[in-house]
C-alpha positions in Angstrom: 89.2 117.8 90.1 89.5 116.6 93.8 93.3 115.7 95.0 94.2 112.2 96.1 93.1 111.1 99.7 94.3 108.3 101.3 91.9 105.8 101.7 92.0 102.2 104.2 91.2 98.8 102.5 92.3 95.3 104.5 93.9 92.9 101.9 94.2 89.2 103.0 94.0 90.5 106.5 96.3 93.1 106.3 95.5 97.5 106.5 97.2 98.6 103.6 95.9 102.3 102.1 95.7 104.0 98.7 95.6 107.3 97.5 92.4 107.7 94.7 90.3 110.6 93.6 86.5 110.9 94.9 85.2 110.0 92.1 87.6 107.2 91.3 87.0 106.1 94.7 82.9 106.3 94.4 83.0 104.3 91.2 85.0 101.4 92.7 82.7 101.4 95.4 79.8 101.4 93.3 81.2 99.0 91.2 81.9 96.8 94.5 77.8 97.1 95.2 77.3 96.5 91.6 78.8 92.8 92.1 77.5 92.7 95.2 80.4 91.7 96.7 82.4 94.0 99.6 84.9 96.5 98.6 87.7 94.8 100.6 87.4 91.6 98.5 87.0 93.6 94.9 90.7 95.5 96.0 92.3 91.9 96.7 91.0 90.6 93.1 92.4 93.6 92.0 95.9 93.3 94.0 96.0 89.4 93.3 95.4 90.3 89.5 97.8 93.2 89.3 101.1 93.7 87.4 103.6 93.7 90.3 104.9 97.4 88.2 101.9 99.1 89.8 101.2 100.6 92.3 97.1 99.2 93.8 96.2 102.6 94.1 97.1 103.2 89.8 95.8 99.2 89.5 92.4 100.3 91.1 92.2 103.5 88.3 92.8 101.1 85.6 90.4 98.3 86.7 87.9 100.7 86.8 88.5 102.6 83.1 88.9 99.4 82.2 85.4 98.1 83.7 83.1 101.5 82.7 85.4 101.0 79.4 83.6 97.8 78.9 80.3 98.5 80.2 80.2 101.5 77.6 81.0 99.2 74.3 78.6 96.7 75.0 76.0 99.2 74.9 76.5 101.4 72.1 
């Protein structure tokens, strides 16, 4: 298991950073190329869509579970 490194992003503009995992952080960027759009703009679809309870760095983990969670049940 790799420790949490801080990582930049620019929201809307602004530098803001998280702290993921590698391989949290490789599979939000290749879910980012998956959709073909840039990483930047996946992170503030994340942010704009987040409980205002979490942190971006904890909504990022979710989104992805959530989106290899998905991918997963409809191919069973």
């Amino acid at each position: 298991m790799s420790r949490p490194i801080k990582r930049s992003l620019t929201l809307r503009g602004h530098r803001t950073s998280v702290s993921l995992e590698d391989d949290f952080w490789r599979a939000f960027r290749d879910i980012a190329d998956e959709k073909n759009i840039p990483i930047n703009a996946l992170a503030a679809q994340i942010d704009a869509d987040r409980d205002l309870e979490a942190g971006l760095a904890t909504a990022i983990r979710l989104y992805v579970l959530a989106y290899f969670r998905t991918r997963a049940s409809s191919n069973p």
